[in-house]
C-alpha positions as CSV (number, residue, x, y, z in Angstrom):
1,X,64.6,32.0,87.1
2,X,64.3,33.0,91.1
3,X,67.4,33.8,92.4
4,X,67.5,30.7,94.9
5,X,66.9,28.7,91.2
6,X,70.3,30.5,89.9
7,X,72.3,30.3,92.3
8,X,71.5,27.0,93.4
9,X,72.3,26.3,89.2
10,X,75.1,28.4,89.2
11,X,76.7,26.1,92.6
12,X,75.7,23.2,90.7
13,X,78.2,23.8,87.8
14,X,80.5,25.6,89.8
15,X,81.1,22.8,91.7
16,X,80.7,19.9,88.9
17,X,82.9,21.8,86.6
18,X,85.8,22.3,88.8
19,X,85.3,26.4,89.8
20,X,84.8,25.6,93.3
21,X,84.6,22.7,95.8
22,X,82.9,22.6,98.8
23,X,86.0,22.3,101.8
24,X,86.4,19.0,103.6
25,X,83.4,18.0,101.2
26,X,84.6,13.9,101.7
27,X,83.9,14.4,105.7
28,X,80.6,16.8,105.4
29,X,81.8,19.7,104.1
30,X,82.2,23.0,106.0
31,X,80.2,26.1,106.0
32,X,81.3,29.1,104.4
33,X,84.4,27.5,103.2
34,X,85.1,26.6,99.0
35,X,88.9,25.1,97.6
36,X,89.8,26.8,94.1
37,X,89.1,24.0,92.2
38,X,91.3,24.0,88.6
39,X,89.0,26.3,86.5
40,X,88.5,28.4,89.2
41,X,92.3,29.0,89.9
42,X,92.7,29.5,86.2
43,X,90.0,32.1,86.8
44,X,91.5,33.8,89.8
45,X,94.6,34.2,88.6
46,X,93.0,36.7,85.6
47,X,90.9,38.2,87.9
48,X,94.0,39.1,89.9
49,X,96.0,40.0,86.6
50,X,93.8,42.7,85.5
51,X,93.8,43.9,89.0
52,X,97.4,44.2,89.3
53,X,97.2,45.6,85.7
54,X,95.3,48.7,86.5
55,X,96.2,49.3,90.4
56,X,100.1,48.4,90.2
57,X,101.2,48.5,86.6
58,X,99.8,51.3,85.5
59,X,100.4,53.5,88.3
60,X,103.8,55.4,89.0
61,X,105.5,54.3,93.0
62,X,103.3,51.2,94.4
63,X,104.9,47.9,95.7
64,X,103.5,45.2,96.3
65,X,103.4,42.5,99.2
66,X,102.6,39.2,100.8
67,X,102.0,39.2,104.3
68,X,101.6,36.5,106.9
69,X,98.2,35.8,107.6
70,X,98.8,34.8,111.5
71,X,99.7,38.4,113.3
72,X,99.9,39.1,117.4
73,X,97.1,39.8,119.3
74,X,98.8,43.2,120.3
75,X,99.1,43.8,116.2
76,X,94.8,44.0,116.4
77,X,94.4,45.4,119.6
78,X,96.3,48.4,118.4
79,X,94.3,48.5,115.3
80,X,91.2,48.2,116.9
81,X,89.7,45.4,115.8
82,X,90.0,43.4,119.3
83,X,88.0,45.7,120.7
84,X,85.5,46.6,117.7
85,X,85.3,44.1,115.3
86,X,82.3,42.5,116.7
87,X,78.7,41.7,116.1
88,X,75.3,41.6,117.7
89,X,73.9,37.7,118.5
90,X,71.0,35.7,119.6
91,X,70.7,32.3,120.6
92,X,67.4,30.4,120.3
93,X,66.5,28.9,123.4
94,X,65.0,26.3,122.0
95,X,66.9,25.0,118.7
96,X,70.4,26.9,119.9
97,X,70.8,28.4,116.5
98,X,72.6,31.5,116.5
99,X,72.0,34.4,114.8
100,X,73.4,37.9,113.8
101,X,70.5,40.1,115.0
102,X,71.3,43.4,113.3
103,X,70.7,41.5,110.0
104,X,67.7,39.1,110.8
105,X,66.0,43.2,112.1
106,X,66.7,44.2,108.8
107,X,65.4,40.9,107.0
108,X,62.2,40.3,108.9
109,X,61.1,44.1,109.8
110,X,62.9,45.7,106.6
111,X,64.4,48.8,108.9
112,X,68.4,49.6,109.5
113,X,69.7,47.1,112.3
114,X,73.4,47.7,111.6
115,X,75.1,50.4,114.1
116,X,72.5,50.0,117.0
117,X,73.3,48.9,120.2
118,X,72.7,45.5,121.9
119,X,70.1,47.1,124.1
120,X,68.3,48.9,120.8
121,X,68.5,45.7,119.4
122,X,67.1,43.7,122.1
123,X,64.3,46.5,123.0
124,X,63.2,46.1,119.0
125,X,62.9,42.3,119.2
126,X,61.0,42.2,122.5
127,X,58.6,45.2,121.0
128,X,57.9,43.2,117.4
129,X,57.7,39.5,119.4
130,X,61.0,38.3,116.7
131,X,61.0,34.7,117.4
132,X,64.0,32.0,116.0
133,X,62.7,31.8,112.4
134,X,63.9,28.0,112.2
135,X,61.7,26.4,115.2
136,X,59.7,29.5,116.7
137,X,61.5,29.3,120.1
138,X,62.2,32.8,122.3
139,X,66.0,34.5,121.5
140,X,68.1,35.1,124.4
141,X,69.1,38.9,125.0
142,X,72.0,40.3,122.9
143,X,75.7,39.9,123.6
144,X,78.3,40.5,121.1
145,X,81.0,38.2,119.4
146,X,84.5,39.2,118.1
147,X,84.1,37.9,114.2
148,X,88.1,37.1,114.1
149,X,89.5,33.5,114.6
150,X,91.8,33.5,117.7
151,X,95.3,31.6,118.2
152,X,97.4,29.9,120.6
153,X,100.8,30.5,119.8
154,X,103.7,28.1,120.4
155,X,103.4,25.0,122.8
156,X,102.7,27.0,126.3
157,X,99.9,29.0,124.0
158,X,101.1,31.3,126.3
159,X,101.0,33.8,123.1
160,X,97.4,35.1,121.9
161,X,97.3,35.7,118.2
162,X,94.3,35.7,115.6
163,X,94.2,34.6,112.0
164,X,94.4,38.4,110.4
165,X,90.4,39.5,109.6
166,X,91.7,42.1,106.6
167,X,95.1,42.2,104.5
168,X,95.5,45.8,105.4
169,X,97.4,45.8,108.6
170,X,100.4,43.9,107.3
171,X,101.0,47.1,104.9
172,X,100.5,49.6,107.6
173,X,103.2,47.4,110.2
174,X,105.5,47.0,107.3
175,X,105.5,50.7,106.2
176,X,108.8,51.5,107.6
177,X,110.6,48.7,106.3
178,X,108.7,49.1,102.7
179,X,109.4,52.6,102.4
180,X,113.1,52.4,103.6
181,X,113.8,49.6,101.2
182,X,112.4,50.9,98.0
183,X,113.6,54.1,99.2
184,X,110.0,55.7,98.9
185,X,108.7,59.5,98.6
186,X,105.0,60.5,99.3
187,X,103.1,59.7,97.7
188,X,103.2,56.1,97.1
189,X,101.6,53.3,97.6
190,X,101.6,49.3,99.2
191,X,99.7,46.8,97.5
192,X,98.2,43.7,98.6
193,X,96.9,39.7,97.4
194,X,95.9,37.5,100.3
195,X,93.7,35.6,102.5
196,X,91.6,36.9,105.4
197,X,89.6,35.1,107.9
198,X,86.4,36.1,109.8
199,X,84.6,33.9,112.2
200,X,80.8,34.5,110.1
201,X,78.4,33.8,112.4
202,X,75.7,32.7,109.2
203,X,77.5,32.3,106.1
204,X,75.7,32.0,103.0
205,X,74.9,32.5,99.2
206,X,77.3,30.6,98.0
207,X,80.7,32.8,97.7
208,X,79.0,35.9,99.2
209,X,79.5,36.0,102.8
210,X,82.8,33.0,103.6
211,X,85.0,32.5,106.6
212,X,88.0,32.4,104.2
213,X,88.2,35.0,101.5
214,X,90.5,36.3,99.1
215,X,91.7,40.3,99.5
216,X,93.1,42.5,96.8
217,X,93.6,45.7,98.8
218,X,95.6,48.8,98.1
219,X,96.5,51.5,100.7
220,X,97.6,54.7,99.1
221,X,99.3,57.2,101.5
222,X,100.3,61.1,101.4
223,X,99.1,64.6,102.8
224,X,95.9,66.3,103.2
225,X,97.7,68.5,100.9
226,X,98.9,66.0,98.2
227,X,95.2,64.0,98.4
228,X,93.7,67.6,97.6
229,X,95.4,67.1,93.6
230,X,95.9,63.7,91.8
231,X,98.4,64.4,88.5
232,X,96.1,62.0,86.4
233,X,92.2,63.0,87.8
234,X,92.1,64.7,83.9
235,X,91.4,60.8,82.6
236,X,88.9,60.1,85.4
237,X,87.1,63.7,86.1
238,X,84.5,62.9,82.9
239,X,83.6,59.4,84.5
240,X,79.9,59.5,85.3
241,X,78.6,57.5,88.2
242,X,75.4,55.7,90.0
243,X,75.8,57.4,93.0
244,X,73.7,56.7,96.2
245,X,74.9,59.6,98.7
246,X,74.4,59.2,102.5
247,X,73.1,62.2,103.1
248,X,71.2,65.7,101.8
249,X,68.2,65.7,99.5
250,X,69.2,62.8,97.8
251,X,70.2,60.4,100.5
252,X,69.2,56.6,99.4
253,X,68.4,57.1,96.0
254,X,70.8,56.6,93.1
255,X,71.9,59.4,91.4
256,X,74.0,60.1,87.9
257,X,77.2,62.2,89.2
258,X,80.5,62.8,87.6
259,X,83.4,62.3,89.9
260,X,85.0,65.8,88.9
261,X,81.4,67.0,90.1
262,X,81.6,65.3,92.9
263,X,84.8,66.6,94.0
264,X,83.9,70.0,93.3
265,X,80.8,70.2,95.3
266,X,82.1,68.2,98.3
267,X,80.6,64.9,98.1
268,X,84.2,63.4,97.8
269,X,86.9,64.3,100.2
270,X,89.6,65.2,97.6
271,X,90.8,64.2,93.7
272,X,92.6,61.0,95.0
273,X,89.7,59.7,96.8
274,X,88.0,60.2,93.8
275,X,90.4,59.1,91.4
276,X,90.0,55.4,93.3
277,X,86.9,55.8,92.7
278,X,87.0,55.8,89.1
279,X,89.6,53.1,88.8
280,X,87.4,51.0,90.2
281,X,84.4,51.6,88.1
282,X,86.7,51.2,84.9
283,X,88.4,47.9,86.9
284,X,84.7,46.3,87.0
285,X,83.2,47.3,83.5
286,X,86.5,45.7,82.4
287,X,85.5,42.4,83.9
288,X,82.3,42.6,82.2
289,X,79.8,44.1,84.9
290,X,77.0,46.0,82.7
291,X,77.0,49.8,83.7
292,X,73.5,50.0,85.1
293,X,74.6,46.8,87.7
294,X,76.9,48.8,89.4
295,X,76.3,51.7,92.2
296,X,78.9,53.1,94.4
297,X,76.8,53.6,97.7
298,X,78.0,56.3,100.6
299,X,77.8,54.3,103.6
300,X,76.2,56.5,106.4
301,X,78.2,57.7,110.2
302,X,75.9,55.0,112.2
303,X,77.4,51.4,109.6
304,X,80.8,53.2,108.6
305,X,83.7,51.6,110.0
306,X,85.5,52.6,112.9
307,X,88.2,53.8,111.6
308,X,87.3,55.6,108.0
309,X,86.2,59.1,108.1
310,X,84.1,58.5,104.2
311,X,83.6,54.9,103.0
312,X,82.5,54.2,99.5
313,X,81.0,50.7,98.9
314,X,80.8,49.3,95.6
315,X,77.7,46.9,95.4
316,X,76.5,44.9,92.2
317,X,72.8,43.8,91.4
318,X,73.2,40.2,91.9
319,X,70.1,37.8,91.9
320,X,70.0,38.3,95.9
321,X,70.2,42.0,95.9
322,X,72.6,44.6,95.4
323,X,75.9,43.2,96.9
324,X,78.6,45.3,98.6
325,X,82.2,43.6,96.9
326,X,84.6,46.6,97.6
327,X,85.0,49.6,99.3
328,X,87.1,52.4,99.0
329,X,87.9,54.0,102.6
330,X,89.6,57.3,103.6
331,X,90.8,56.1,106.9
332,X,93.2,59.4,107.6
333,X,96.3,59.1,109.5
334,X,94.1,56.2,112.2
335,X,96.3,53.2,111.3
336,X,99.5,54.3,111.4
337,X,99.0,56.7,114.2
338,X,97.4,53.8,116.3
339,X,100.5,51.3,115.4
340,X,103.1,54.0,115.8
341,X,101.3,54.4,119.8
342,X,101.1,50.8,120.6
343,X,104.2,49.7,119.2
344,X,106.3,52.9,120.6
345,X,107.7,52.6,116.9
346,X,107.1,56.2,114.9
347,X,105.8,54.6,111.5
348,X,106.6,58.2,110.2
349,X,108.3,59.3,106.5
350,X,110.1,62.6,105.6
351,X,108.3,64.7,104.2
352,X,109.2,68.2,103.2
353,X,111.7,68.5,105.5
354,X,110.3,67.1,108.3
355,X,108.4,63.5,109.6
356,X,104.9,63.2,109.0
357,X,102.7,60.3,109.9
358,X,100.5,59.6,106.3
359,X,97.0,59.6,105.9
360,X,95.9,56.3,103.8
361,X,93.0,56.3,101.1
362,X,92.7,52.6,101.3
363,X,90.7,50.2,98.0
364,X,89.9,47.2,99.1
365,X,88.4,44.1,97.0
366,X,86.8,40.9,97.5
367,X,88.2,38.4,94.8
368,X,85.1,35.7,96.2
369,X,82.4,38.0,95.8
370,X,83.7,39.5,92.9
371,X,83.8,36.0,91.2
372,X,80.1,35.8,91.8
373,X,78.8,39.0,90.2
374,X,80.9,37.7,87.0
375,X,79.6,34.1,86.9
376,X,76.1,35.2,88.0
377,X,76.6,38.2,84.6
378,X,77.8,35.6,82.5
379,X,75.5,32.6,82.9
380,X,73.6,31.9,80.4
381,X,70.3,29.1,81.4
382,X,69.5,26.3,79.1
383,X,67.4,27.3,76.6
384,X,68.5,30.7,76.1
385,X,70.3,29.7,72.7
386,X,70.9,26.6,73.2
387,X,69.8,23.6,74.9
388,X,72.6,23.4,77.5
389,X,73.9,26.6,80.5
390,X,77.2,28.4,79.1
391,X,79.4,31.3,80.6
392,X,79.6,34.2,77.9
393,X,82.9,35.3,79.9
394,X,84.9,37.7,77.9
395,X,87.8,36.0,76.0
396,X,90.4,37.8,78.1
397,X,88.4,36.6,81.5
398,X,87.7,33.0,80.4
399,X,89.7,30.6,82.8
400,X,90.7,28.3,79.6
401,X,90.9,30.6,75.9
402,X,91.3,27.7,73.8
403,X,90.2,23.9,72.8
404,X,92.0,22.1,70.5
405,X,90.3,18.9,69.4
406,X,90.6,16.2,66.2
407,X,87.1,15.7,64.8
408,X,87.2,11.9,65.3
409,X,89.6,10.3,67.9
410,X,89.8,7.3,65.4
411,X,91.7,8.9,63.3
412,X,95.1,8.5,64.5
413,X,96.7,11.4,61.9
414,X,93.9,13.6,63.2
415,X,94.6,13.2,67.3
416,X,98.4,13.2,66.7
417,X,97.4,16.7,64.4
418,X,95.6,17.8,67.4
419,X,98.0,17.1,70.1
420,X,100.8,18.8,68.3
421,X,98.9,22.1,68.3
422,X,97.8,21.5,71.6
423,X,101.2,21.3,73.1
424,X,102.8,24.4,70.9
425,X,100.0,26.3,72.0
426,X,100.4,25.7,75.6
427,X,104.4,26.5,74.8
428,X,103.3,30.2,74.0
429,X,101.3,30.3,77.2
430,X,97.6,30.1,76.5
431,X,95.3,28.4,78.3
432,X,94.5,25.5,76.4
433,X,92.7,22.1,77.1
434,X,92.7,19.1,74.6
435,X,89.7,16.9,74.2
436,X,88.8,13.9,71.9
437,X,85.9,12.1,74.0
438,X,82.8,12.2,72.5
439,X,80.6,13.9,69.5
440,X,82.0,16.9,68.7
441,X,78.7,18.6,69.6
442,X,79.0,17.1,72.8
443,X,82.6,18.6,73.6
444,X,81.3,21.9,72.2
445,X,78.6,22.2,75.2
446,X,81.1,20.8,77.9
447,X,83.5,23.8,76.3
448,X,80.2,26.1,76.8
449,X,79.8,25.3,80.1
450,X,82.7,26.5,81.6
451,X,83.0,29.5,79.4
452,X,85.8,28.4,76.5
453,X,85.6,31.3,74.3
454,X,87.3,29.4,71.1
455,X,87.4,25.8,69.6
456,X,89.9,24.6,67.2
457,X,88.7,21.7,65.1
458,X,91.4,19.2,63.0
459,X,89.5,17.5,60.4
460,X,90.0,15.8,57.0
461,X,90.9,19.1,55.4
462,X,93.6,19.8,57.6
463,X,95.4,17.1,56.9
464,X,95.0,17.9,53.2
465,X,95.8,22.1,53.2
466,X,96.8,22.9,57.3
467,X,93.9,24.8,58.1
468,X,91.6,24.2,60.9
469,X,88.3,25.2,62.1
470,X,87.6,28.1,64.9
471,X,84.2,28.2,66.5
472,X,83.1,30.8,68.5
473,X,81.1,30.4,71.6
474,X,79.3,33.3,71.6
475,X,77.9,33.0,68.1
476,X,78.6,29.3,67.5
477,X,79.8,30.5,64.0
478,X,82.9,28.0,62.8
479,X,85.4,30.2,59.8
480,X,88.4,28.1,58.3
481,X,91.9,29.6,58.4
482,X,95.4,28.9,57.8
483,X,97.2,27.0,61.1
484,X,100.3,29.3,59.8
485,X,98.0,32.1,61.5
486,X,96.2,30.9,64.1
487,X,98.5,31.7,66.9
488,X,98.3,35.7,65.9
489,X,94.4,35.1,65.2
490,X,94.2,34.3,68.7
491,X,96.1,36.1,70.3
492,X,94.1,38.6,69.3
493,X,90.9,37.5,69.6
494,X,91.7,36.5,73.4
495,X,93.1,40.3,74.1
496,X,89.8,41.6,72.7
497,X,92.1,43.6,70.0
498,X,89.8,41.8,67.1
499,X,86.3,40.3,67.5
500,X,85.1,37.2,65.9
501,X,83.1,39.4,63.9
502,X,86.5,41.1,62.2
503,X,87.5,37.8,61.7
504,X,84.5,36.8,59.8
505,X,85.6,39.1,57.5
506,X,88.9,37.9,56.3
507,X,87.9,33.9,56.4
508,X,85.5,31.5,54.5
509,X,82.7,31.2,57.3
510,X,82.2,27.6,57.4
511,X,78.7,26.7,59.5
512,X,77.6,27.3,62.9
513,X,77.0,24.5,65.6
C-alpha cells in the first residue's frame, strides 16, 4: 500500500469510527484542525496515562501543571519567540497560494532549506527557475511570517497577546510560585498536558503538521554540576540506541550507541540529558513502536532552535518518512534568565547557600503526532488475516479493552445476561462497550476495527453453567471460562501481566472466528 493509500485508509476509519473528526466539518471543515472524537479521547487519555506514568510517577520531586493557553505579548517577546519564531514564504503571483519555502527547497531540489536566510532562499529559487507547483505561476521574493496566532485583549484590544505556540513558558513564569509552594530543592522538575497553537502555513498528513496540537512536555531544572550525575543513569546506561549524530565521521547516518557510551565520549552533554533520552526510548517501545522505527536524530547548529544549546529529535518511520514527534532540548539557564530580565522578577532558587538561576533539560512530546506512528504501527489492511482493516493496539493502549455481547439479541435472558456484565464491568472501571446489533461475526469486525482487544460472548451455555466466551482479537481464538473469574482474567490480560496465550492454557479453547 503507498503511503498516500494508508493514510488516506487510515483518515477514513479514523474519522468513520469516531478517533477524529475533521473541525467545523458541517460548515467545510478547517485545515489542520481534528475534534477528539469518543474513541480517540478514550485513546488520549492512555496515551497520556502512561506518560504521566513514567515521567511523573515514577520519578522522585516533579509537579505537574495546567497553564492558560492565552499569555501577554511581553510573556513571548521575552522568550523570544516574537522575534524568532518565524518562517520563510512565497506567494504565487498567479494562484496566491502560499508556501513555506525552506520546505518546498527541500521537497523539489532534495538539499537543506531550513536555517537559510530569505535572501539564500530567494537566490536558490531564482538560480533553479522554482515555480508555484499548483498552477506554474512565478513566486514573489521571501518575507517571513510569525507562526503564532495573535490576540486582542479586552474590548479596547488595546492589550496584544498570542495563543501560546508551546506549553513550556507557563512552567518557566510559574517557577517561583511552583517551587515556593511545594517547597522545592534542585533538582526537580515541572510537568506539563496542554494545547498549543501555531499558525501552519501548509498543514498536512493528516495529524502530522496541525494548528492545534496537544503537548506533553517536561522541563527538568538543576546545575551544570547536578546534570553532570543522574542517581538512576545505572537503569538507563545499558540502553542501546539508533543514533544519527550531527556531526564527525558519522554525521547523517544512523548508528548503534549506548547512552552510557554516549555520555562518556561526549556526544551527550551530561547523564541527565541522557537519562531523558532513554526514558523516552523505553516511553515509545511501550506504546508499541518496533525498535528499528525509531532514531533519535542530533539536529545540526544551522535547524537547532534558538534557544537549546543540543536538541535531540525523536523521529519514527511512518509511511511519509521518518517523522520528528519529540525532542529533548538542553536549553541552559536561556528561559529563565530571559523572563527574570524582562519581567525585573529574579525567577532564581537557593541553592547551596546562595540563588542560582537553573538550567532546564526540557522533553517535549507531541500527543497528535504521536497518535499517528501508533495507528499507522497498528493498522492492519484488509486482507492481511482477515477480510476487514483492524488495529492490533496492545490491550493496555486500546481505547475500549472490552465487548460484552449476548449471542442473539432475541433472547431476552441472553441481552439482560449481557447487560448485567456490561454494567459491573464498567463499575470496576474498564472500558467497555455493549453491542447486540447484528451477526456476531459482524460485531466482531466492527470490534476489529477500532482495535478491541477482547470480546465476551453470552450464549446458551451461560445461562446453563455461568461461563462465557472470550475471543481474542489478535488470534481470533474464543476459550470458555468461569464469569466468577473473568474480571481477574482481564484484568490481566489488559495490563499485559498474562497473554492470551497463558490463558489458553488453563481453559477449554472453544474455536476461532
Amino acid at each position: 500500500m503507498s503511503a498516500k493509500n494508508l493514510v488516506d485508509r487510515i483518515y477514513e476509519i479514523a474519522t468513520r469510527r469516531g478517533f477524529f473528526i475533521p473541525t467545523a466539518e458541517i460548515y467545510g471543515g478547517l485545515a489542520g484542525a481534528f475534534d477528539y472524537g469518543p474513541i480517540g479521547t478514550l485513546m488520549k487519555r492512555k496515551i497520556e496515562e502512561i506518560w504521566r506514568e513514567i515521567f511523573v510517577l515514577d520519578e522522585d520531586n516533579v509537579w505537574e501543571i495546567d497553564g492558560n493557553v492565552i499569555l501577554p505579548e511581553r510573556v513571548l517577546m521575552a522568550s523570544g519567540h516574537v522575534e524568532n519564531f518565524v518562517e520563510p514564504v512565497a506567494q504565487c503571483k498567479k494562484c496566491n497560494a502560499v508556501y513555506r519555502v525552506d520546505k518546498l527547497v527541500e521537497e523539489l531540489l532534495n538539499i537543506p532549506g531550513e536555517g537559510k536566510t530569505p535572501k539564500e532562499l530567494e537566490k536558490i529559487i531564482k538560480e533553479n527557475n522554482i515555480r508555484c507547483p499548483a498552477c506554474g505561476g512565478e513566486l514573489s521574493d521571501v518575507r517571513v511570517f510569525n507562526v503564532m496566532f495573535p490576540l486582542l485583549i479586552g474590548p479596547t484590544g488595546r492589550l496584544k497577546g498570542y495563543l501560546r505556540p508551546e506549553t513550556a513558558q507557563n512552567i518557566f513564569i510559574n517557577f517561583n510560585r511552583v517551587w515556593l509552594a511545594v517547597r522545592a530543592r534542585l533538582p526537580f522538575a515541572i510537568a506539563q498536558i496542554g494545547k498549543s497553537f501555531r499558525n501552519e502555513i501548509s498543514p498536512r498528513q493528516f495529524l502530522y503538521r496541525l494548528r492545534e496540537f496537544t503537548q506533553m512536555e517536561i522541563e527538568q531544572f538543576g546545575t551544570p554540576e547536578i546534570f553532570a550525575k543522574h542517581p538512576r543513569f545505572h537503569e538507563v546506561v545499558d540502553l542501546e540506541i539508533n543514533f544519527v549524530p550531527a556531526k564527525g565521521e558519522n554525521a547523517g547516518r544512523t548508528i548503534k550507541i549506548k547512552l552510557g557510551e554516549a555520555v562518556e565520549k561526549g556526544i551527550f552533554p551530561n547523564e541527565y540529558f541522557a537519562y531523558y533520552i532513554g526514558k523516552t526510548y523505553l516511553f515509545y517501545k511501550r506504546l508499541g513502536i518496533p525498535d528499528e522505527d525509531i532514531r533519535f536524530r542530533e539536529i545540526p547548529d544551522y535547524e537547532r532552535p534558538f534557544y537549546s544549546k543540543m536538541n535531540v529529535d525523536v523521529e519514527i518511520r511512518l509511511s511519509i518518512g521518518w517523522k520528528e514527534v519529540e525532542g529533548t532540548a538542553y536549553r541552559a539557564d536561556y528561559d529563565l534568565s530571559r523572563h527574570s530580565r524582562f519581567s525585573g522578577v529574579k525567577l532564581a532558587i537557593q541553592h547551596n547557600g546562595k540563588m542560582v538561576i537553573p538550567e532546564v533539560i526540557e522533553a517535549s512530546f507531541g500527543i497528535e503526532r504521536t497518535m499517528l506512528a501508533i495507528l499507522e504501527k497498528c493498522f492492519r489492511p484488509e486482507n492481511y488475516d482477515r477480510p476487514w482493516a483492524w488495529f492490533a493496539f496492545p490491550p493496555y493502549l486500546a481505547p475500549i479493552s472490552v465487548a460484552v455481547y449476548p449471542l442473539l439479541e432475541k433472547e431476552k435472558a441472553m441481552v439482560e445476561k449481557a447487560k448485567e456484565l456490561y454494567r459491573k464491568l464498567r463499575k470496576k472501571k474498564v472500558n467497555v462497550v455493549f453491542d447486540a446489533k447484528g451477526s456476531i461475526g459482524k460485531r466482531y469486525a466492527r470490534a476489529d476495527e477500532i482495535g478491541i482487544p477482547f470480546c465476551i460472548t453470552i450464549d446458551h451455555e451461560t445461562l446453563e453453567d455461568d461461563t462465557v466466551t472470550i475471543r481474542d482479537r489478535d488470534s481470533k481464538e474464543q476459550v470458555r471460562v468461569p464469569i466468577k473469574e473473568l474480571e481477574d482474567i482481564l484484568n490481566k490480560l489488559i495490563s499485559g501481566s498474562v497473554s492470551f496465550e497463558d490463558i489458553k492454557k488453563r481453559y477449554p479453547l472453544v474455536g476461532k472466528k
